[in-house]
C-alpha positions, 0 to 999 in steps of 0.5 A, a space after each residue: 771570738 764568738 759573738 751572738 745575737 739573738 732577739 725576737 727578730 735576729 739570731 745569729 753568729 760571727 765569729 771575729 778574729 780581733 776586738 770589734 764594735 758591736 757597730 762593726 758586729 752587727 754590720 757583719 752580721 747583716 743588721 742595719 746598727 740604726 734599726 737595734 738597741 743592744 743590750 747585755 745583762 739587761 743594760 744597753 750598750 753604746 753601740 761604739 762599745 768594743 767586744 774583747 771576749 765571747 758573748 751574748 747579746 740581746 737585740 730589740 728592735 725598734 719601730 718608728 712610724 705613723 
């Protein structure tokens, strides 16, 4: 299964052989889950959502500070 990230900060690929989390997802991708909002046709999702097919998923990143 192809999985895509792309974002103003992230653009990249995995490949996985099973279903996986997008939590999983990311962490093997090199982003830190805590640091992103996922989303898919403009709808965020729950980073405990499972992937089962190829897709594409926009990644924003979020700022937190003083």
């Amino acid at each position: 299964m192809h999985i895509t990230f792309h974002g103003r900060d992230h653009n990249c690929d995995i490949e996985v052989s099973e279903e996986i989390t997008i939590r999983k997802a990311l962490e093997m991708a090199g982003i830190l889950p805590s640091t992103v909002v996922v989303s898919y046709e403009d709808r965020i999702l729950p980073h405990s959502t499972v992937l089962r097919a190829d897709i594409r998923l926009f990644v924003t990143t979020i700022s937190s500070g003083g």
